[in-house]
N, C-alpha and C positions, 0 to 999 in steps of 0.2 A: 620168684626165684632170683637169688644172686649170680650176676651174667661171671661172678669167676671167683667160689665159695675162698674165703678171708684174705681177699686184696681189693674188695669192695667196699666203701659204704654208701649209704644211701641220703640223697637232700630233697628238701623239696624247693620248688620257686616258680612263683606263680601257678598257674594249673599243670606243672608237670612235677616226675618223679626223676631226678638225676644218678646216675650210679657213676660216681666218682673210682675208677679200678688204679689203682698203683702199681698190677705187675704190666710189664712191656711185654708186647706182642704185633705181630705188626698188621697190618689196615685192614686184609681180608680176615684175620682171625678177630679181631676188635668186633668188626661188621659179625659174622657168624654170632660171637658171644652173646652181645647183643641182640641180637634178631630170636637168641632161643625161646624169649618170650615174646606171644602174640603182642606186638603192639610197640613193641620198646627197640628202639632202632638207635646206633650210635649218633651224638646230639646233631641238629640243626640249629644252626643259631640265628633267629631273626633280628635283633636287632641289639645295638652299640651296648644297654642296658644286661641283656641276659649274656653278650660277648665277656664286659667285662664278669660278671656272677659267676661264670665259666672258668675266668681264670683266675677268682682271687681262691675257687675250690677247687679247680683241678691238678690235681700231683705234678705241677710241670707241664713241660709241654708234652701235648697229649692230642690225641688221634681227635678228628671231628666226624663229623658224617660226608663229609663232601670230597668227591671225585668226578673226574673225566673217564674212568674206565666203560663207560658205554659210549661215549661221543668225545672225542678228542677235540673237537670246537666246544665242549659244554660241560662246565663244571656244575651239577644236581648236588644236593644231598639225597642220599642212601637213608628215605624213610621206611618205615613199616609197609606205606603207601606200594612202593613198588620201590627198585634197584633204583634209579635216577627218578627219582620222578619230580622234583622241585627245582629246575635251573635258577642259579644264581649268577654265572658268567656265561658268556656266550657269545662265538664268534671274536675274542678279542676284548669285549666291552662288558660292564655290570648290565643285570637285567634291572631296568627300570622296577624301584616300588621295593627290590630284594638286598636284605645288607650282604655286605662283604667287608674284609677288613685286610685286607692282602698287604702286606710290610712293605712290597716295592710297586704298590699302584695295579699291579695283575702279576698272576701265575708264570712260574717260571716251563721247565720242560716233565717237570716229575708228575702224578698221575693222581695224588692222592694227596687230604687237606689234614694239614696238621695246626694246631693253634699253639706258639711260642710264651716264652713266657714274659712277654710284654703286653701279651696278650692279640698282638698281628699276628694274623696267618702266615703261612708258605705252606707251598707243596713239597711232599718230601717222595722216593721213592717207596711203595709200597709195603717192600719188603722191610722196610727200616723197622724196628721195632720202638714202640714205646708205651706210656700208660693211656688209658684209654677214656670217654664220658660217655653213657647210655643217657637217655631218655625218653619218658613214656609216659604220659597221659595219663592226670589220676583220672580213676573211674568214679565219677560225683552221681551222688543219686538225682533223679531228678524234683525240685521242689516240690513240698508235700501240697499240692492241691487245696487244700481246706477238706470243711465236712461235706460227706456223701449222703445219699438218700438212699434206700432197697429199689426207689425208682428209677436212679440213675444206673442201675444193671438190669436191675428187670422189669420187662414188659406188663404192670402194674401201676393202675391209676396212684398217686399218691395223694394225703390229703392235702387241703390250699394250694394246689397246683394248676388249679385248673383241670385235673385229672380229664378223664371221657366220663360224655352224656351217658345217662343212661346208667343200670345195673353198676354197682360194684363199688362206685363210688363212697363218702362217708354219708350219713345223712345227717340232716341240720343243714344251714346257712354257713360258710365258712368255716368250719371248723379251724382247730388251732394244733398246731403240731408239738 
């Protein structure tokens, strides 16, 4: 589903799906849009690489997934996962291992993370409106295994397997499959 039907489009990059949205709305209506689908949460950006990917597609500057609105010491991003569940700042300082790209070195006094169009963060107040980025996890199948046997599901000797002694088995020496 389109998180906000014809001011969306859709990219991919790397293993996710991004929904680039161009109308403004502001950080809790973004977060809702997004969240309407299981799984697709407004973006987290891990690292300098998918920061800048963010900004050379996003309409401008545009909503991110990160906030302080459950800890006022701890800016998370708002995944699928749960409301905060990823800190990235904390107590004043980066977390160790997680990016961040803050314009003046850390967060100002506002509540909620917006990414500019230089591609550095600030925080903006909530209520502020602008366009917004979703992303969500393509769903990949998992590699196809190779060939199967009727013995690899069921409880049945098969032939050249070593099958069980006894009844049931092929007869002859080794047969060939």
């Amino acid at each position: 589903c389109v998180p906000s039907p014809g001011h969306c489009i859709s990219k991919t990059f790397r293993q996710s799906l991004y929904w680039i949205c161009d109308n403004s709305v502001s950080w809790a209506e973004a977060n809702t849009l997004c969240k309407s689908e299981p799984g697709r949460s407004l973006v987290k950006i891990d690292d300098g690489v998918e920061n800048d990917w963010v900004q050379r597609n996003a309409a401008g500057a545009s909503w991110l997934g990160g906030s302080e609105l459950n800890d006022p010491e701890q800016w998370a991003w708002s995944t699928a996962a749960g409301p905060a569940a990823v800190p990235f700042w904390s107590f004043g300082l980066p977390v160790p291992g997680r990016y961040q790209n803050w314009d003046s070195d850390r967060p100002g006094n506002d509540q909620c993370l917006m990414m500019q169009d230089d591609s550095t963060w600030a925080d903006r107040s909530c209520a502020t409106t602008l366009p917004f980025v979703c992303e969500q996890p393509i769903r990949m199948l998992p590699p196809f295994p190779g060939p199967t046997r009727e013995c690899d599901f069921f409880p049945v000797p098969c032939t050249g397997t070593g099958g069980t002694s006894g009844s049931g088995g092929t007869s002859g020496s080794g047969g060939t499959s």
